[in-house]
DSSP file (Angstrom, degrees, kcal/mol; ACC not computed):
  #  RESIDUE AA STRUCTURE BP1 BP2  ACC     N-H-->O    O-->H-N    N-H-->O    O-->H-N    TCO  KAPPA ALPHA  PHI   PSI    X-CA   Y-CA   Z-CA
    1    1 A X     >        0   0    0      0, 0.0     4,-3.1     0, 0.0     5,-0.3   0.000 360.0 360.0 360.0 -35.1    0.0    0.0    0.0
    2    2 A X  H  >  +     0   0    0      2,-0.2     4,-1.7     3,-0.2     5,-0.2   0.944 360.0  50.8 -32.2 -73.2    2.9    1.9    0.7
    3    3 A X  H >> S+     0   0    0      2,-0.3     4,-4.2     1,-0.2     3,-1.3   0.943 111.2  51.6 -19.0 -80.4    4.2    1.4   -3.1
    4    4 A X  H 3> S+     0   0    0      1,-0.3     4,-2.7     2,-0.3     5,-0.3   0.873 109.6  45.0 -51.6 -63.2    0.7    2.6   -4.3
    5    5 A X  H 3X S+     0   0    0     -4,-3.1     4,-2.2     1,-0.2    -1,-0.3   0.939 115.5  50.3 -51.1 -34.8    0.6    6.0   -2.1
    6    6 A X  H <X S+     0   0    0     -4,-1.7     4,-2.6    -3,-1.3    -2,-0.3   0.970 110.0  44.6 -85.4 -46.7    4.2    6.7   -3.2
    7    7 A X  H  X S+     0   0    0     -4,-4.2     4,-1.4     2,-0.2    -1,-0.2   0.803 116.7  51.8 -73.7 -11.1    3.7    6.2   -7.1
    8    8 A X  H >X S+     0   0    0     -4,-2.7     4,-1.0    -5,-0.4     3,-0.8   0.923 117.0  41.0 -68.1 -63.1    0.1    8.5   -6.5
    9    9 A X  H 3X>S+     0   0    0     -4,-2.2     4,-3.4    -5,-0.3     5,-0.5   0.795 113.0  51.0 -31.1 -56.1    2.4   11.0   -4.7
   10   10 A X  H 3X5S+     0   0    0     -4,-2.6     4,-1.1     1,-0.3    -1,-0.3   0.899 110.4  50.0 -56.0 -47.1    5.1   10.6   -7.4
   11   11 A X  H <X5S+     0   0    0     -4,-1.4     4,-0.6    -3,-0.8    -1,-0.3   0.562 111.7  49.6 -82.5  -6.8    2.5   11.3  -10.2
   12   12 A X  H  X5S+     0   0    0     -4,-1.0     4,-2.0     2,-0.1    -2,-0.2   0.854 109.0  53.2 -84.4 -31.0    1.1   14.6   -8.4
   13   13 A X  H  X5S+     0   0    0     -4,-3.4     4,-0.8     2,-0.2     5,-0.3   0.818 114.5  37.7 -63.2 -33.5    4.3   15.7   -8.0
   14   14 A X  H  X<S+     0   0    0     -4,-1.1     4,-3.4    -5,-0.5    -1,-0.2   0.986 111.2  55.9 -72.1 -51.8    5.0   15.3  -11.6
   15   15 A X  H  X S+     0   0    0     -4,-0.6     4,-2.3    -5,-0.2    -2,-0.2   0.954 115.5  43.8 -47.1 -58.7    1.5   16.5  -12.6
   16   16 A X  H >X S+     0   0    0     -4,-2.0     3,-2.7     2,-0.3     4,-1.2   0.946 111.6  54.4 -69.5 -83.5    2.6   20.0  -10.3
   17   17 A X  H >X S+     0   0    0     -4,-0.8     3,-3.1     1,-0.4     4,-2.1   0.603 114.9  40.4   4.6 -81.0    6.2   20.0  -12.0
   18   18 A X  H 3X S+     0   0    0     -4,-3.4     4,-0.9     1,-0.3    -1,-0.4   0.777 116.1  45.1 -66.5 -30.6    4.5   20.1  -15.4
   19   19 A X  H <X S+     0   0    0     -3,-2.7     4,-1.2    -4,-2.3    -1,-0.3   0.475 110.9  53.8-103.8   4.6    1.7   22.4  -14.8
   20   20 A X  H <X S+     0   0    0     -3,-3.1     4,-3.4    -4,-1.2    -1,-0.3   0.754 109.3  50.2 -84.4 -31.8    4.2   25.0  -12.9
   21   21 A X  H  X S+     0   0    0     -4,-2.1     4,-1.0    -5,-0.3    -2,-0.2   0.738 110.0  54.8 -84.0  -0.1    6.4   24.7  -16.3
   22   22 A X  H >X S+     0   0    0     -4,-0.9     4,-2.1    -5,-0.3     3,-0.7   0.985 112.4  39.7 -44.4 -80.1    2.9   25.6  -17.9
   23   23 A X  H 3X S+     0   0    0     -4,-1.2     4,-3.6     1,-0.3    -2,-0.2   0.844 115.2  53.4 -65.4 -45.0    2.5   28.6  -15.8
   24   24 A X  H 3X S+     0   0    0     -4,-3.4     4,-1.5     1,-0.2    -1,-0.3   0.624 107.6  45.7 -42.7 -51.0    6.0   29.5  -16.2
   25   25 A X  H <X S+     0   0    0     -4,-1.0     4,-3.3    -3,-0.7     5,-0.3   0.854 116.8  53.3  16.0 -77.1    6.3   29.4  -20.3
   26   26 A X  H  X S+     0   0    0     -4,-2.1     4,-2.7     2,-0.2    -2,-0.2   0.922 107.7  46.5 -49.6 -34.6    2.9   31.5  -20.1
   27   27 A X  H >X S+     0   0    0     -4,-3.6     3,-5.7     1,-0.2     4,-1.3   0.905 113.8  49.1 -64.1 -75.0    4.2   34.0  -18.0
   28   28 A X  H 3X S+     0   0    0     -4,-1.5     4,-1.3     1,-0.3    -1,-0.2   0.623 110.7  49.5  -5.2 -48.7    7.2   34.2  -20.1
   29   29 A X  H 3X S+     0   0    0     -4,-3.3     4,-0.7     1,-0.2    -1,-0.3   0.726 111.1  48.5 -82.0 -21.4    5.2   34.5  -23.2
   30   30 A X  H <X S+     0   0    0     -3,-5.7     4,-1.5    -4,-2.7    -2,-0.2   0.826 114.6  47.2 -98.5 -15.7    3.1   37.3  -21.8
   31   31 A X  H  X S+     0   0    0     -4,-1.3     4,-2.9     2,-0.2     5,-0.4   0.949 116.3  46.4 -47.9 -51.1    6.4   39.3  -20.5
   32   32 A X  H  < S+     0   0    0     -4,-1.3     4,-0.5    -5,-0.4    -2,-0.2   0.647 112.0  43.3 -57.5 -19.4    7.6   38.7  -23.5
   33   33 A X  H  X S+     0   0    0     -4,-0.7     4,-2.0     2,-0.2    -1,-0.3   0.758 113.9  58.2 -99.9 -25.9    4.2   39.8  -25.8
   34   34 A X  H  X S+     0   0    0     -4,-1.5     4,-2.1     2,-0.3    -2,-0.2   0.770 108.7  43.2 -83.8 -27.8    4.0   43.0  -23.3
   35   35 A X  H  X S+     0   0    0     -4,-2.9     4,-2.1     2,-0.2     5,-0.3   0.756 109.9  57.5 -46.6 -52.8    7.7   44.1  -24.3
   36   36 A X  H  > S+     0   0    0     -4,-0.5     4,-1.4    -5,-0.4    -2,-0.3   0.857 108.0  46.5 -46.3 -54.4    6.8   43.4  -27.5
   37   37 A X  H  X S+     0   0    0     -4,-2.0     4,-2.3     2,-0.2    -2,-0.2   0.915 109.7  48.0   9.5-102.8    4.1   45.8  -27.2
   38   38 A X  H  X S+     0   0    0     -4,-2.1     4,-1.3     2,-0.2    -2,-0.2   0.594 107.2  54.6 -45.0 -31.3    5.7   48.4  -25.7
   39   39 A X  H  X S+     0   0    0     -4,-2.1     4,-2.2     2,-0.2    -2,-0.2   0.866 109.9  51.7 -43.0 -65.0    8.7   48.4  -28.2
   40   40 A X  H >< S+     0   0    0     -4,-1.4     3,-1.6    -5,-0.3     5,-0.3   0.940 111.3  52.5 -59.3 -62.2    5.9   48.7  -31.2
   41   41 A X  H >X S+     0   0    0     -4,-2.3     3,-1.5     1,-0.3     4,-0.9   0.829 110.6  43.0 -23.6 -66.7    4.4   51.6  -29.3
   42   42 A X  H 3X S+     0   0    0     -4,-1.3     4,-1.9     1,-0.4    -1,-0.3   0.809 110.3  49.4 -73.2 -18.9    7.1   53.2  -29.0
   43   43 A X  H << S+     0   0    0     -4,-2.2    -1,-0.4    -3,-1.6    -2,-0.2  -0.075 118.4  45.8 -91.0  24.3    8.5   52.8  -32.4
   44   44 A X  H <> S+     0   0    0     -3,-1.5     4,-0.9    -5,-0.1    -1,-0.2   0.075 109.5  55.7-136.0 -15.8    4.8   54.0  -33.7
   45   45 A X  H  X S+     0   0    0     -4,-0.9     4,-1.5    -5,-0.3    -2,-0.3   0.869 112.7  43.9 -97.3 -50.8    5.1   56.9  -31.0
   46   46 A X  H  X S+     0   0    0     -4,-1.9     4,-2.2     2,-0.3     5,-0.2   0.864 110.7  52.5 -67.0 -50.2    8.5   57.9  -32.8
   47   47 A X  H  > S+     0   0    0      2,-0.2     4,-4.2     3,-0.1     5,-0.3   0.977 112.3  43.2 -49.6 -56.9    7.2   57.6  -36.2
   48   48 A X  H >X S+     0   0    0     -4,-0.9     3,-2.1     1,-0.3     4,-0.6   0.812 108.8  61.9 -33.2 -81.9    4.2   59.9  -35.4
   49   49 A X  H 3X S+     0   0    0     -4,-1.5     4,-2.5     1,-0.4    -1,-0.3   0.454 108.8  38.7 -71.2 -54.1    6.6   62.0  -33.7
   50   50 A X  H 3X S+     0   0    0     -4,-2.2     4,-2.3     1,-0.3     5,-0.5   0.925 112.8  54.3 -76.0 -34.2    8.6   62.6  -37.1
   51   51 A X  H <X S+     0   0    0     -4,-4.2     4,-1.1    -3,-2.1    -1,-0.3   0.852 105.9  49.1 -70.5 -13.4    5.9   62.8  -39.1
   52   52 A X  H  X S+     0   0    0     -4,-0.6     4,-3.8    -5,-0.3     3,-0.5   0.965 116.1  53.3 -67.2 -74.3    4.3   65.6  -37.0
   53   53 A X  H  X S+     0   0    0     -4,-2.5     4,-1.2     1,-0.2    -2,-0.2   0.583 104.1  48.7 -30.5 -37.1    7.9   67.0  -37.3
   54   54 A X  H  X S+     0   0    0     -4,-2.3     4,-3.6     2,-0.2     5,-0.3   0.770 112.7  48.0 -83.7 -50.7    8.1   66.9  -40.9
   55   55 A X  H  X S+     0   0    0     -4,-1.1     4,-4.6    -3,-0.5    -2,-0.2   0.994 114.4  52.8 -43.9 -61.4    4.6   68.7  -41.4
   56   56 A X  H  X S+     0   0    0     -4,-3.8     4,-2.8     1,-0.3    -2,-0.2   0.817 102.7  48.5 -41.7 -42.6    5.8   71.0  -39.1
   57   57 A X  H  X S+     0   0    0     -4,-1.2     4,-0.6     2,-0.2    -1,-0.3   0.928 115.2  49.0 -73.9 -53.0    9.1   71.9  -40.7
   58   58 A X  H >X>S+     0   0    0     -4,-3.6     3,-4.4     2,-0.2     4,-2.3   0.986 106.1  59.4 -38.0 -71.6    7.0   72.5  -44.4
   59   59 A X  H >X5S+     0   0    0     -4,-4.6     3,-9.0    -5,-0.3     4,-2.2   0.713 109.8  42.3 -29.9 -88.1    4.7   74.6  -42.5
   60   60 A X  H 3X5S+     0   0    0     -4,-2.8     4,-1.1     1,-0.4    -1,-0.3   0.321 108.2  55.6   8.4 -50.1    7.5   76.6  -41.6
   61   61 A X  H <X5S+     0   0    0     -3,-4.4     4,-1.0    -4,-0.6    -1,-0.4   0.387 110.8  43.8 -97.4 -23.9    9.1   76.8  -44.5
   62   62 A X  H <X5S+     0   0    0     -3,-9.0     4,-1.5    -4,-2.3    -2,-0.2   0.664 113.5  51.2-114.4   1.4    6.3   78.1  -46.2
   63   63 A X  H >X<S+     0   0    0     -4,-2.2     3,-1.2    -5,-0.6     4,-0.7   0.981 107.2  54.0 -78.2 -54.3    5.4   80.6  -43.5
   64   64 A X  H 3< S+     0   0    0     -4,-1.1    -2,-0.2     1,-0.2    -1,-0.1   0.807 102.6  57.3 -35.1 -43.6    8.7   81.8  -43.5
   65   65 A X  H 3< S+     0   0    0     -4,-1.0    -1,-0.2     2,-0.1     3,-0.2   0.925  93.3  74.8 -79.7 -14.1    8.4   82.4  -47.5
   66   66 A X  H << S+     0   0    0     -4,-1.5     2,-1.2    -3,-1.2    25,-0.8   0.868  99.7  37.4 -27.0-109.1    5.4   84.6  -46.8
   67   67 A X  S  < S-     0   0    0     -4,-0.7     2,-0.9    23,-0.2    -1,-0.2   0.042  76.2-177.2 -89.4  69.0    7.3   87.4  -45.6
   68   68 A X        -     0   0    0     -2,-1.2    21,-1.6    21,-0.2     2,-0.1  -0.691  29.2-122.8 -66.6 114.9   10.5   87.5  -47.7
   69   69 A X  B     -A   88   0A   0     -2,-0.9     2,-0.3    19,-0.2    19,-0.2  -0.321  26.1-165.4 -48.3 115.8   13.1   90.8  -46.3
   70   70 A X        -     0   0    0     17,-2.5     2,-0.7    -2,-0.1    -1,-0.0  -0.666  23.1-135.9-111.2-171.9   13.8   93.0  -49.0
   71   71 A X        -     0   0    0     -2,-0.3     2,-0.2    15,-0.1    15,-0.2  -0.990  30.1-159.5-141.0 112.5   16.9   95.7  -48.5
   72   72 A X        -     0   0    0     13,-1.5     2,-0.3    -2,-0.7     0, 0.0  -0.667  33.5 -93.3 -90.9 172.8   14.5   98.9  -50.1
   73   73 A X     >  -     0   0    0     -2,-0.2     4,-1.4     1,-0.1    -1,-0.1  -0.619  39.7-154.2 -82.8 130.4   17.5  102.1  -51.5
   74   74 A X  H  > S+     0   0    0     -2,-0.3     4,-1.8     1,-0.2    -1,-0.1   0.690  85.5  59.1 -92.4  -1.1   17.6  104.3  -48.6
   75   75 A X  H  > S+     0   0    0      2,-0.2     4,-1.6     3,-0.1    -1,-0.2   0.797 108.8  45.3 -99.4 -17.7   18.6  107.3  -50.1
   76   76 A X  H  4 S+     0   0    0      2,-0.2     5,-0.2     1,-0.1    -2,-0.2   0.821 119.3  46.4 -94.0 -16.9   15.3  107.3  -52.4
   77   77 A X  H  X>S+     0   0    0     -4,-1.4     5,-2.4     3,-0.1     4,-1.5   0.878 106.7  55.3 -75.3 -20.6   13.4  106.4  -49.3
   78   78 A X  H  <5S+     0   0    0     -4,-1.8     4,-0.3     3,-0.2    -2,-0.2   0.947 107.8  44.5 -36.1 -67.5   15.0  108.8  -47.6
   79   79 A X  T  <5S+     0   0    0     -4,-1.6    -1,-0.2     1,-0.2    -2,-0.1   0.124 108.0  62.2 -84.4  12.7   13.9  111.7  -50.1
   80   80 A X  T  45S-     0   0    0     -3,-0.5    -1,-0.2     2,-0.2    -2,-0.2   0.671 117.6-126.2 -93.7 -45.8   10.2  109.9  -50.0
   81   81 A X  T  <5 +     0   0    0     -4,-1.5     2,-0.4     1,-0.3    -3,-0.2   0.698  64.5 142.7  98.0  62.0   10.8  111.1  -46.4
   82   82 A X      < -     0   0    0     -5,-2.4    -1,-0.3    -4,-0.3    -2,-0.2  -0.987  40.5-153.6-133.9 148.4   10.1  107.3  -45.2
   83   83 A X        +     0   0    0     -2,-0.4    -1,-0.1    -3,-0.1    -5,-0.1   0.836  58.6  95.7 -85.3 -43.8   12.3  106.1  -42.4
   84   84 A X        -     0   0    0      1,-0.1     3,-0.1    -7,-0.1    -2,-0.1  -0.166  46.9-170.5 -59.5 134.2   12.4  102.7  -42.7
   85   85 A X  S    S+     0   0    0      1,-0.2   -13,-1.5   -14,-0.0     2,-0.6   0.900  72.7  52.6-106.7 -16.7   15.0  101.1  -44.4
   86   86 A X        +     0   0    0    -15,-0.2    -1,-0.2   -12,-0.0     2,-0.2  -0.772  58.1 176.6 -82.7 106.0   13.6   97.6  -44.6
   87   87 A X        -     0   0    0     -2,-0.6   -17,-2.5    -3,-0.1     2,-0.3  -0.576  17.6-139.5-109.3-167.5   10.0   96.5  -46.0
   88   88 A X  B     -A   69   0A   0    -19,-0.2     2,-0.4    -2,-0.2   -19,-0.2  -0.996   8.8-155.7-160.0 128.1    8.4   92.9  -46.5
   89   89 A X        -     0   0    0    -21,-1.6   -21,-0.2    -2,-0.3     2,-0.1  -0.957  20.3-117.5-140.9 145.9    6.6   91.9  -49.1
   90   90 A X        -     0   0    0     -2,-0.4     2,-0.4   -23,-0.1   -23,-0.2  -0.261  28.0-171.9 -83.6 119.1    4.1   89.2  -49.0
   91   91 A X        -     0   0    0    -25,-0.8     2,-0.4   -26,-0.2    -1,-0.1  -0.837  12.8-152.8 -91.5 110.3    4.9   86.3  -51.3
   92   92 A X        -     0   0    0     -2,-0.4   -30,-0.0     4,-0.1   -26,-0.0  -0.929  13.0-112.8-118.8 162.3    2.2   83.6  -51.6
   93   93 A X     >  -     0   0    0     -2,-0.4     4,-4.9   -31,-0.1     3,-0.3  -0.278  37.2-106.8 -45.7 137.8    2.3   79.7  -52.4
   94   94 A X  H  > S+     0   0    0      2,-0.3     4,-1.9     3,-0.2     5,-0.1   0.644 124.2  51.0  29.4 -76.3    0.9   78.6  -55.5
   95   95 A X  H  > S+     0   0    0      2,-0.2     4,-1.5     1,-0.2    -1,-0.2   0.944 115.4  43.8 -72.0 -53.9   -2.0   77.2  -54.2
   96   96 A X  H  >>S+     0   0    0     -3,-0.3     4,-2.9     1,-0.2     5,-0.5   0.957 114.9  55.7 -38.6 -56.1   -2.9   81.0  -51.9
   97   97 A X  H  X5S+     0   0    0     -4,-4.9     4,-1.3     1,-0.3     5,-0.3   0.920 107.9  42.8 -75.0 -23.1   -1.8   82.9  -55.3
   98   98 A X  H  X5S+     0   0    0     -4,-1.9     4,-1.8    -5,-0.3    -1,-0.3   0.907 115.9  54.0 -78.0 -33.8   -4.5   80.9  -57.7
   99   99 A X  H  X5S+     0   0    0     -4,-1.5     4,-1.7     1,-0.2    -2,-0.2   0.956 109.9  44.3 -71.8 -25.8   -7.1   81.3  -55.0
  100  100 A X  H  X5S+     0   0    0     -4,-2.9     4,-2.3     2,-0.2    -1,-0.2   0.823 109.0  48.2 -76.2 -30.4   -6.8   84.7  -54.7
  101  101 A X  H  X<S+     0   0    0     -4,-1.3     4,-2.1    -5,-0.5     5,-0.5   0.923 111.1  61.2 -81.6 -34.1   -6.6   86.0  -58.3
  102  102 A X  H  X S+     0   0    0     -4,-1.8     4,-2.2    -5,-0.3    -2,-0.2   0.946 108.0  39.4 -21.5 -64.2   -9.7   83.8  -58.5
  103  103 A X  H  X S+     0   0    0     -4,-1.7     4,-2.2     2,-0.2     5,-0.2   0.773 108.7  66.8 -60.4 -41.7  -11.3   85.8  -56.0
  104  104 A X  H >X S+     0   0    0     -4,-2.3     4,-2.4     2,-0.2     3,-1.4   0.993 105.0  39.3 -47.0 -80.6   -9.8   88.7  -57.6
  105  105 A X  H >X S+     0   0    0     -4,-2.1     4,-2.0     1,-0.3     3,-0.9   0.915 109.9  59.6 -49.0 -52.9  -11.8   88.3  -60.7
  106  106 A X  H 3X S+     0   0    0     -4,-2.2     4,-1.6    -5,-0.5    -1,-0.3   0.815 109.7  41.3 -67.0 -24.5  -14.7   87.4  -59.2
  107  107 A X  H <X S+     0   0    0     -4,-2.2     4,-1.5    -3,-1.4    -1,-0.3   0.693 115.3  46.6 -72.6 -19.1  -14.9   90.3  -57.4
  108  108 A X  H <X S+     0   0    0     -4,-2.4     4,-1.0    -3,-0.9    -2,-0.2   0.776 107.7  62.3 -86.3 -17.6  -13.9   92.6  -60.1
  109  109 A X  H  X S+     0   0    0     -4,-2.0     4,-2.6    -5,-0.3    -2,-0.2   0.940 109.4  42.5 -56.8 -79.6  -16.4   90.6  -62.2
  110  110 A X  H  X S+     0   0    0     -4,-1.6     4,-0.7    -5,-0.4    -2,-0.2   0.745 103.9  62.8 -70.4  -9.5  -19.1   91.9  -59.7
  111  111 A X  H >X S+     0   0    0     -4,-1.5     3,-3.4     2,-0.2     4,-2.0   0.981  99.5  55.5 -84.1 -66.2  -17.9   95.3  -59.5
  112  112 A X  H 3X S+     0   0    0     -4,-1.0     4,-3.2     1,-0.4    -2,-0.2   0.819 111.3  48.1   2.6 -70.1  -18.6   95.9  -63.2
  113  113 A X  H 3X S+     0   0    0     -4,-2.6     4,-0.7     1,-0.2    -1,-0.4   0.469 105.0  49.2 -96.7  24.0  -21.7   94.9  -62.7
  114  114 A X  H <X S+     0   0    0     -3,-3.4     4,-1.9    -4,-0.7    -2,-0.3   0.759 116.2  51.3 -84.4 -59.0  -22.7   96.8  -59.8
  115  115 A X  H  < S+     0   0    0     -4,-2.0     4,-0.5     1,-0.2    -3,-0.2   0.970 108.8  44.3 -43.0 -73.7  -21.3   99.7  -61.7
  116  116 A X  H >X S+     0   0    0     -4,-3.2     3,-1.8    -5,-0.2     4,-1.5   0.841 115.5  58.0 -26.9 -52.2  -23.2   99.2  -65.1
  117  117 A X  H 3X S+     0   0    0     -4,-0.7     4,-2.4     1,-0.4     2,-0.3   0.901 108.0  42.4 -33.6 -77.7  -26.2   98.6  -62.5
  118  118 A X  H 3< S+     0   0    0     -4,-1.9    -1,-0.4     2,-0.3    -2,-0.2   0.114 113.3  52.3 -55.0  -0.9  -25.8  101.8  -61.0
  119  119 A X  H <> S+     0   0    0     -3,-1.8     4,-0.7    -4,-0.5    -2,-0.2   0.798 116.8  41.9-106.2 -93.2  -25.2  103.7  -64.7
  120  120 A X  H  < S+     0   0    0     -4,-1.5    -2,-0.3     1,-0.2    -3,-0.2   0.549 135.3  12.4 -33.8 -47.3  -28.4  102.2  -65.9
  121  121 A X  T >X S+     0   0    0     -4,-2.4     3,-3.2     2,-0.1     4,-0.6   0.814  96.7  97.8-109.1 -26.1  -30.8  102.5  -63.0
  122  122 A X  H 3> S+     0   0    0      1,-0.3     4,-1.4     2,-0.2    -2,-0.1   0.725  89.9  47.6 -79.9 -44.5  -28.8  105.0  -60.7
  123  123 A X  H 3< S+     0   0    0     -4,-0.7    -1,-0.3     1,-0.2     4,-0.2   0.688 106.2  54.7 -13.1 -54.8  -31.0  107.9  -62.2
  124  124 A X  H <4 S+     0   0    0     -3,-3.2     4,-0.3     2,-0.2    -2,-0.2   0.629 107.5  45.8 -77.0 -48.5  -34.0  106.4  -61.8
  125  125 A X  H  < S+     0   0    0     -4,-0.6    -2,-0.2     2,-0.2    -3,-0.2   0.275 104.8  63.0-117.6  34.5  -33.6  105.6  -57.9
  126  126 A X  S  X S+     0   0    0     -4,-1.4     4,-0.5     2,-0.1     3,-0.3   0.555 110.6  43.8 -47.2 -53.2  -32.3  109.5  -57.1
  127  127 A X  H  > S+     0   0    0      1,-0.3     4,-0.7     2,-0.2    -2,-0.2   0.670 109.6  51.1 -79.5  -7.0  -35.8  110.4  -58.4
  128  128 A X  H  > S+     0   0    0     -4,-0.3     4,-0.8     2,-0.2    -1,-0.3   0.594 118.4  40.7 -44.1 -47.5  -37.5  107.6  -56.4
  129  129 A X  H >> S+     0   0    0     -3,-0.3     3,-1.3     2,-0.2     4,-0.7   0.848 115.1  52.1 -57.5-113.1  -35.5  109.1  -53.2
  130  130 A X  H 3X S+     0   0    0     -4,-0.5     4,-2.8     1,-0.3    -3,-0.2   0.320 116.9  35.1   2.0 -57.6  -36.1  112.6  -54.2
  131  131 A X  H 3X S+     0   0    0     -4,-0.7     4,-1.7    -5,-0.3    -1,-0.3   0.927 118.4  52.6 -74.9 -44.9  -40.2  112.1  -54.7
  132  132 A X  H << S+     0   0    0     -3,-1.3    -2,-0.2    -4,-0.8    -3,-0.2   0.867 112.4  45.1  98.5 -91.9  -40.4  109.7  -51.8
  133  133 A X  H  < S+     0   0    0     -4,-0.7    -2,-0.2     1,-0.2     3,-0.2   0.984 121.9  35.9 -56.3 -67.2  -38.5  112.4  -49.6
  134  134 A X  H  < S+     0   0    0     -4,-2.8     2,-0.8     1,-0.2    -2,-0.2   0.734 102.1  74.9 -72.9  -7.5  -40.8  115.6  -50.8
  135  135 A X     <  -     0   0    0     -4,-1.7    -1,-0.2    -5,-0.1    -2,-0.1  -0.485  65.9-171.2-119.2  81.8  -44.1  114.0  -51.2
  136  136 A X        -     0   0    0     -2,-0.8    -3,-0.1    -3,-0.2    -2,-0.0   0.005  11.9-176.1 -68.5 149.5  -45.3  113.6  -47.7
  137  137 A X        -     0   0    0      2,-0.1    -1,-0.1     0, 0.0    -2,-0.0  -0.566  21.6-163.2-135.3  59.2  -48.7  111.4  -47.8
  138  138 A X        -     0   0    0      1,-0.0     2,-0.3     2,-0.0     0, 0.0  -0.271  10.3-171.0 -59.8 136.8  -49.2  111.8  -43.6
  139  139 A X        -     0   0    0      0, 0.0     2,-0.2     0, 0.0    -2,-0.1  -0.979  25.2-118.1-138.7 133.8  -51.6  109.1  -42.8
  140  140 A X        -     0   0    0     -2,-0.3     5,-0.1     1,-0.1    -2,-0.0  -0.515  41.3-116.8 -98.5 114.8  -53.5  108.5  -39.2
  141  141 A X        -     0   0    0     -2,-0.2     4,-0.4     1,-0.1    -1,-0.1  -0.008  23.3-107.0 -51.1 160.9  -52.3  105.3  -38.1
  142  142 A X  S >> S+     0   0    0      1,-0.2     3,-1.8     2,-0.2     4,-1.5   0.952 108.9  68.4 -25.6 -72.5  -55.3  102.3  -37.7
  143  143 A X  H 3> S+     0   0    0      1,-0.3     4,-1.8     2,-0.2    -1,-0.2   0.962 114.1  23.8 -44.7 -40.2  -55.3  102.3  -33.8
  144  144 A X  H 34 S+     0   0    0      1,-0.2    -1,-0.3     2,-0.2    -2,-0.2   0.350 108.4  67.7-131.9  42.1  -56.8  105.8  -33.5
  145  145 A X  H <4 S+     0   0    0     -3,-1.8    -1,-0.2    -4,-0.4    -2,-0.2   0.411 109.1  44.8 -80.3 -22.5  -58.6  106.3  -36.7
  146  146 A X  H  < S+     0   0    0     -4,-1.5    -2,-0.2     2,-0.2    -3,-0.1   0.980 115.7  53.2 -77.1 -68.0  -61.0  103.2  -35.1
  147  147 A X     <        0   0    0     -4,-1.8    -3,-0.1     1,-0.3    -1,-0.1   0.336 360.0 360.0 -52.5 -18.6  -60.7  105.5  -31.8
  148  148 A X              0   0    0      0, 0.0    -1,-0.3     0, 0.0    -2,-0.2   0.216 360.0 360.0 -88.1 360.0  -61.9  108.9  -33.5
């Protein structure tokens, strides 16, 4: 009987053995996927990091070409009787300078025809003002025309 308890014993101890070298292995593997982890993170945190950088550094660059430093002649600004001997004058991208002469035209587009407008009718609504303004029509409001 002896035997028999000792080879049960012997097979739980073995059974524990293997299922500590279970737990052991998992733990391993989950250090190991949480390092793993953290290393992609950071290398994904670093990437951002440059690409943020990279934006940034265009942005920059094209803010910076806005305002280009010109060196103006001081002696004919002098004899303008302006002090300054530096001005800046506004440069824009490509992309700014087509919207804006865009814009350009389209307003200059509408000023034309507000002008013509104003050629054609402008006559028309002076003397509409003009009669309007001298030809008083006084009328007794509703409420106390009922009340008289």
């Amino acid at each position: 009987m002896a035997a028999q308890n000792s080879a049960g014993i012997q097979t739980l101890l073995d059974a524990e053995r293997e299922a500590q070298k279970i737990v052991q292995t998992a733990r391993e593997y989950r250090t190991k996927r949480i390092k793993d982890a953290k290393t992609e993170a950071q290398k994904e945190i670093e990437d951002y990091k440059k690409q943020k950088e990279e934006e940034f550094r265009k942005f920059e660059a094209e803010v910076n070409t806005l305002f280009v430093p010109r060196v103006v002649d001081y002696d004919a600004k002098r004899q303008a009787g302006y002090a300054d001997i530096i001005s800046f004058s506004l440069q824009h991208s490509s992309g700014n300078q087509k919207a804006e002469n865009d814009a350009n035209k389209d307003a200059e587009a509408q000023l034309l025809e507000i002008k013509k407008s104003g050629k054609e009718k402008g006559n028309k609504v002076v003397e509409d003002l003009i009669k309007t303004v001298l030809d008083v029509n006084p009328q007794v409001p509703e409420k106390l025309a009922k009340k008289a």
